[in-house]
N, C-alpha and C positions, 0 to 999 in steps of 0.2 A: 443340242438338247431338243426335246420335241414341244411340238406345239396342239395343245388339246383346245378343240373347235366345240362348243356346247351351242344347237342350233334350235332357240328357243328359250322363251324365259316366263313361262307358267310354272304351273305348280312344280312340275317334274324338274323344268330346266334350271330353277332359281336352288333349288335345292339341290340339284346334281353340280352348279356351281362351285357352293357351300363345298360341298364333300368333297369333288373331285380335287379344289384346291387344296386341301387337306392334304392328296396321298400325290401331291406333286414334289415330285426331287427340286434339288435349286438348280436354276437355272430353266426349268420347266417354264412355259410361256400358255396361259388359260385365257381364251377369248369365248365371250357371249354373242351371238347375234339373235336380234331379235327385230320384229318390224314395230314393237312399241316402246318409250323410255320407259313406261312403269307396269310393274306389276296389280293386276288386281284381283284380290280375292275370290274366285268365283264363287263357292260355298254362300256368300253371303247376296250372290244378286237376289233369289227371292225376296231378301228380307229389304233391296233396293227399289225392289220393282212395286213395293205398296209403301213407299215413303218410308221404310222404318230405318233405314240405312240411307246417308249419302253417298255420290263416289267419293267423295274424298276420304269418307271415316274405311275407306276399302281397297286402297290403293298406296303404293308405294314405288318414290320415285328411286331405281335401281343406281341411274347414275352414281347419286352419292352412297349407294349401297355398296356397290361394286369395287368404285374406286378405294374405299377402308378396307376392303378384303385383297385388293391390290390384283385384282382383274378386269381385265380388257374388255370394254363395250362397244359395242355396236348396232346403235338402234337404229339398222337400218335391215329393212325384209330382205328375204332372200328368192332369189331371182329363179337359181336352178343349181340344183345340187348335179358334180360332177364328181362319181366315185373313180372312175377311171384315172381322174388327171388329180387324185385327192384334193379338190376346191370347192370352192362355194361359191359360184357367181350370184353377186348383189345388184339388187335394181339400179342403184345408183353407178353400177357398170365396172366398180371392182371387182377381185375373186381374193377370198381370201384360202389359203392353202394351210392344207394341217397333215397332223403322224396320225392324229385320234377324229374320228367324230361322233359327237354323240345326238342326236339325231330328237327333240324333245317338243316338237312345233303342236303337239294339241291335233286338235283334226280344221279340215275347214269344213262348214256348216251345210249343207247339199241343201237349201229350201228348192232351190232350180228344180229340183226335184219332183215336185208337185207343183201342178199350178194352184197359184195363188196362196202359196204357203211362203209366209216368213215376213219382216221387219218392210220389207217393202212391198211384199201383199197385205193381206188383210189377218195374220196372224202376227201376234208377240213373239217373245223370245227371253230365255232368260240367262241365255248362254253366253254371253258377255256382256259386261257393263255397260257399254252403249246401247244397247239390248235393253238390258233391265232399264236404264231411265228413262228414256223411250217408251217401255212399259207400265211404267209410273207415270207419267205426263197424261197416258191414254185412262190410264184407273182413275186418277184423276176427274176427270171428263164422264168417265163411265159413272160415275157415283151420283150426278147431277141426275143422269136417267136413267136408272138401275136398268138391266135386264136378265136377258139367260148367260149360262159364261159355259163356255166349254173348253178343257185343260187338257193334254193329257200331251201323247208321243208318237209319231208317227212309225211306218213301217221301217223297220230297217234303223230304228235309234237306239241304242247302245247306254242310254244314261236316263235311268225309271227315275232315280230316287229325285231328284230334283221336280220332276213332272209334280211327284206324289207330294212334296213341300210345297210347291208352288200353292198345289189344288187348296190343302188346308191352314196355307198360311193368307191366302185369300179370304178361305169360309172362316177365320179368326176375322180377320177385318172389317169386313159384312159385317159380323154381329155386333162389333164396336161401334162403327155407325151405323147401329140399330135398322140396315136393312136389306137384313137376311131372306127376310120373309119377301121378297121380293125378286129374287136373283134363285131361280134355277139355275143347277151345277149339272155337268156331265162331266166324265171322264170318261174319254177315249184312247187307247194304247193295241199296241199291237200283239202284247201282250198274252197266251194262251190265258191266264188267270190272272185276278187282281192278288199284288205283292210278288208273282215272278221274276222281277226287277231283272231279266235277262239272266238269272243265276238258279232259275229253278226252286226259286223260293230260299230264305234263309231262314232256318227257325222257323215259327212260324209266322212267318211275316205273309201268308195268305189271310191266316183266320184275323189276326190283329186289320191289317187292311182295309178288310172285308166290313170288318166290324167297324170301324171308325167309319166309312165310307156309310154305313145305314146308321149310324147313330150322329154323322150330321148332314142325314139327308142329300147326299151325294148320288147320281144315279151314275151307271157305270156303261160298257161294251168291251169286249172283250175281244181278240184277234179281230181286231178291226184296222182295216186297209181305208187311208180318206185319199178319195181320187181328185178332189179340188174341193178348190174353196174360192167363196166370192163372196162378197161385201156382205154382210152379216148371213150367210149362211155356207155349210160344212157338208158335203155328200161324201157318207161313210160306208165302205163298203165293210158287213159285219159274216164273217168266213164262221164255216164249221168246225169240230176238231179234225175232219176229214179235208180239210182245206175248199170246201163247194160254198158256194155263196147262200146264205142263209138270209141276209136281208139287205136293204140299202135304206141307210135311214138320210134325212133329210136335216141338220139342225141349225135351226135357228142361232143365232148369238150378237149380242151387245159388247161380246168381251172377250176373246179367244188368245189360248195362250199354248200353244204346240212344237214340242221341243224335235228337230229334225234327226235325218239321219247323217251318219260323218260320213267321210272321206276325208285319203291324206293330201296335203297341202298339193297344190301345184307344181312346188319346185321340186316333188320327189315322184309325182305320176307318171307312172308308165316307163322309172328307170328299171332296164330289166334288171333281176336276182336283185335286188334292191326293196320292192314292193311286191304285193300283191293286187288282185286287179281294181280295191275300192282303194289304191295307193297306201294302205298301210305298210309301214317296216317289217317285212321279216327280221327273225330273230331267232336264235336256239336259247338254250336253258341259260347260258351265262349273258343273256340280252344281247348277243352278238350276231351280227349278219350275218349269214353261212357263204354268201359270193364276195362281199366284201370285206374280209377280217379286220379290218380297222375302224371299223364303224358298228356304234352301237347305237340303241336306238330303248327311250324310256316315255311312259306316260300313256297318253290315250291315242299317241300316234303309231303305238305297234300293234300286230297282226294277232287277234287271237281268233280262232272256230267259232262258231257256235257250240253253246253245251249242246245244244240234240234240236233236231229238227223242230221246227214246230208252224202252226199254219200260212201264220204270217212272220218275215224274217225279225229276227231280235239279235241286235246282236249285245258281246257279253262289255260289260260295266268296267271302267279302270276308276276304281277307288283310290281314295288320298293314299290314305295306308300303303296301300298294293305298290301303288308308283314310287312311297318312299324305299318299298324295299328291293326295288328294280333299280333307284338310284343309287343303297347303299351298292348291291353287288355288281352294279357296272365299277363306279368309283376305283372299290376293292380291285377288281380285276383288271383294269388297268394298271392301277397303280401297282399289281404283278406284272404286267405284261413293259412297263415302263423301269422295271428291274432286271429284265430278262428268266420272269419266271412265267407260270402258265394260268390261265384265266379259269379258274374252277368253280369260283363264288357263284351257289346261286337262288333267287332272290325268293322267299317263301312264298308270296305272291298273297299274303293275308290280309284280309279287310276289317277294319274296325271302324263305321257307319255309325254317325247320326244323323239324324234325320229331324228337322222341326217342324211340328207343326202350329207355329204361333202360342200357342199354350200348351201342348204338350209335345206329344214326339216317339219317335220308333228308333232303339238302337240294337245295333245285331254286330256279331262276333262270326264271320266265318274264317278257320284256316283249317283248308287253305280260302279262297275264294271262289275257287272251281270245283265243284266237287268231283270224287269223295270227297268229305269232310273229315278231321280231326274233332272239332268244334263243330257245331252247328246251334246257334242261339240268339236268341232274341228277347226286345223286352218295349215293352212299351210304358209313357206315365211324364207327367208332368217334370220329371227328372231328368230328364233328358233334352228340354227349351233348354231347362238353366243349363247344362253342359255344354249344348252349343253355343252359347251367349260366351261363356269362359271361353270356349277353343279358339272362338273366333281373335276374343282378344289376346289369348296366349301365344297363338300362330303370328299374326300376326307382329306381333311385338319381336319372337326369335327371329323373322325376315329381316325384320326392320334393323338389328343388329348381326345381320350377317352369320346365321348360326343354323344346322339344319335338325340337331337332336342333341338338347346339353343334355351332362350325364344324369340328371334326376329324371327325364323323360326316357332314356336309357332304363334304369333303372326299375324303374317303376312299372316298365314294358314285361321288363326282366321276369319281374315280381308276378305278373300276371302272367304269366307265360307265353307270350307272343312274340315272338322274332322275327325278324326283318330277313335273315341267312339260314338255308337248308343247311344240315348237316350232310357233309360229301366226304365220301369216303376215299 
C-alpha cells in the first residue's frame, strides 16, 4: 500500500492532512513532517502583536490532533528533500521514504535580504508568532515614548493584506490609549498603488484603501524599494511608474514593522525541475510537479508569475481560500491516482479575504484570484471586525477537532457560489 508524505503543517499542510486522509484506501499509511509540534494561526498574529491576542488563545498542539485522526507525526524539520530517491532527509539524520509527496512548508522569511531588516535587525515582523510577541513586547515599550511608526512591505513580498492589518489595527490602538496624536504613520510597499495587494487591485480595494489611509491620517509611498535600515531610521528608495528613481526619503521611526520577501525553504532550493530560482515548487493545473509526478506541492510554497510587470517586484498573494482549494484538488487527485485513475481535479484558485482593521475592516471576493475575474468585489464597514472575530474562532475550533470543511461550510459555499474545483471537461 503506499505511503503519503504531507511536508509541512501550516495552514495548507494541517488541512491537506485532514483531507487527504479522507481519500486514503485501508491500509494506506499518512505521515506529517513538520519542524514545530503546533500549529498557529497566522491570520491572528496582528491581533498578537498589540496584546489583543495570546499565543496560547492561537495555537494548537497537533500531537494530540493528529493522533485522533490516526496519522503519523513528525516534529521534526526537514533536512533536504530527495525527489530522486523518493525521501525526505531529516535533521535529526533519518529519511523518511514515501509513493506521494505533498510538499506544504510556507516559504522561509528572506529579511538577509536587506540589511537591517527583520526580528534581529531593527524591524518587527508579524509572520510568525514568535514574530508577533516579540512585536508586542517592543509595542509595549514603544507606548511609554510614543514616536513615528513606519509599516508597510518590502520589495519582492507577496503577502499586502496583512501589512495593510497591521498599519490600522495599530492606528486602533493608538487611539485607545489616547496617543494618536502623537505617533506619525507611514506606509511603505512596493506596491505600484495603495490596495494592489500583488493582485492588481480587487474590487475596489484602491479607492476604499486610499480613503481609509486619509481619513486616519496615514501618509503613504508607493513603489518603493528600502535599501536599509538602521536603528530608528529607514532609507527608501521611491521609483517612478517608469521604474527611474524619483526620490530617496530618509524616515525616521520609534516603531517599524516590515513584512519581507519569501523564498522556498532550504530543503528544496536549488533541486533542479523541482523549484524555481526563489526555490518555490513548480506545479501544473492539478498542483502536480511536471519533473517529478509524485509530488505535489500546496500553499504559499508554490510557484506563481507575477500578474504583470510593475516597478518594483510584487509578487502574487496565496490566500486562506485559494490554498484550501489547492488542498481539496491535490487530495482529490491522488486519492485517483491511488485508485489507478488519472489526476484531473483542479483547484479554482478563489480568494475570500478579510481583512481587520481593529474596528472596522476590508472584505473582497475575487474568483478566480488571478485575474480575469468572474467576481470582482469588495466592501468595507464595521462588519467585517465582527466576521473576523467569528472565523477566527470557527477555524480554529474545526482544527482543533481534526476536520477541514463540515458540510454546512460546504454548503453554505455552495449557496454562494464559490467552489473550491473547476469544472473539467
Amino acid at each position: 500500500m503506499a505511503h503519503i508524505v504531507v511536508l509541512g503543517a501550516g495552514l495548507g499542510g494541517v488541512i491537506m492532512a485532514y483531507e487527504m486522509r479522507d481519500r486514503l484506501r485501508r491500509g494506506d499509511k499518512l505521515t506529517v513532517i513538520t519542524k514545530e509540534p503546533k500549529y498557529h494561526f497566522v491570520p491572528s498574529n496582528p491581533w498578537v502583536a498589540v496584546n489583543w491576542r495570546s499565543r496560547d488563545d492561537v495555537e494548537i498542539d497537533l500531537t494530540r490532533t493528529f493522533a485522533k485522526r490516526k496519522i503519523n507525526f513528525i516534529p521534526v524539520a526537514a533536512k533536504r528533500v530527495h525527489p530522486g530517491d523518493n525521501c525526505v532527509e531529516l535533521e535529526d539524520g533519518r529519511s523518511v521514504t514515501y509513493d506521494f509527496l505533498i510538499i506544504s512548508t510556507g516559504p522561509e522569511l528572506a529579511f538577509d535580504e536587506i540589511e537591517g531588516l527583520g526580528p534581529t535587525g531593527h524591524t518587527h515582523s508579524i509572520c510568525h508568532v514568535d514574530h508577533a510577541q516579540a512585536a508586542s513586547e517592543a509595542f509595549k515599550q514603544f507606548c511609554q515614548n510614543p514616536g513615528p511608526i513606519v509599516v508597510g512591505a518590502v520589495q519582492g513580498a507577496s503577502c499586502y493584506g496583512p501589512a495593510y492589518e497591521y498599519t490600522f489595527i495599530l492606528e486602533t490602538e493608538l487611539r485607545r490609549l489616547k496617543i494618536r496624536d502623537r505617533v506619525p504613520m507611514t506606509f511603505v510597499t512596493s506596491e505600484p498603488y495603495i490596495g494592489h495587494l500583488g493582485l492588481d487591485g480587487v474590487g475596489n480595494t484602491k479607492g476604499i484603501l486610499e480613503g481609509e489611509m486619509r481619513d486616519h491620517h496615514i501618509k503613504w509611498i508607493t513603489n518603493a524599494r528600502v535599501q536599509k535600515v538602521e536603528p530608528g531610521k529607514m532609507t527608501v528608495e521611491e521609483l517612478t511608474e517608469e521604474g527611474a528613481l524619483k526620490k530617496v526619503h530618509e524616515l525616521p521611526f520609534a516603531y517599524s514593522m516590515m513584512l519581507p520577501a519569501f523564498r522556498g525553504i532550504e530543503a528544496v532550493r536549488g533541486v533542479e525541475g523541482l523549484v524555481n530560482p526563489r526555490g518555490f515548487i513548480l506545479i501544473d493545473k492539478t498542483q502536480r510537479n511536471p519533473t517529478f509526478r509524485n509530488i505535489f506541492s500546496v500553499g504559499v510554497c508554490v510557484a506563481i508569475p507575477p500578474i504583470a510587470p510593475t516597478p518594483v517586484p510584487c509578487g502574487v498573494p496565496k490566500t486562506g481560500f485559494m490554498i484550501e482549494s489547492m488542498v481539496t484538488a491535490t487530495a482529490l487527485n491522488i486519492g485517483e491516482l491511488l485508485r489507478g485513475k488519472s489526476a484531473l481535479h483542479e483547484a479554482t484558485w478563489n480568494a475570500v479575504c478579510l481583512a481587520d482593521f481593529g474596528d472596522s475592516g476590508v472584505a473582497f471576493v475575487a474568483q478566480p484570484q488571478i485575474p480575469p475575474r468572474n467576481v470582482n468585489w469588495s466592501y468595507s464597514g464595521r462588519l467585517v471586525h465582527r466576521a473576523k472575530i467569528a472565523f477566527e474562532t470557527y477555524f480554529l475550533r474545526k482544527m482543533r477537532r481534526g476536520e477541514s470543511e463540515p458540510f454546512y461550510e460546504k454548503a453554505a459555499l455552495q449557496a454562494m457560489g464559490i467552489g473550491k474545483l473547476k469544472r473539467v471537461t
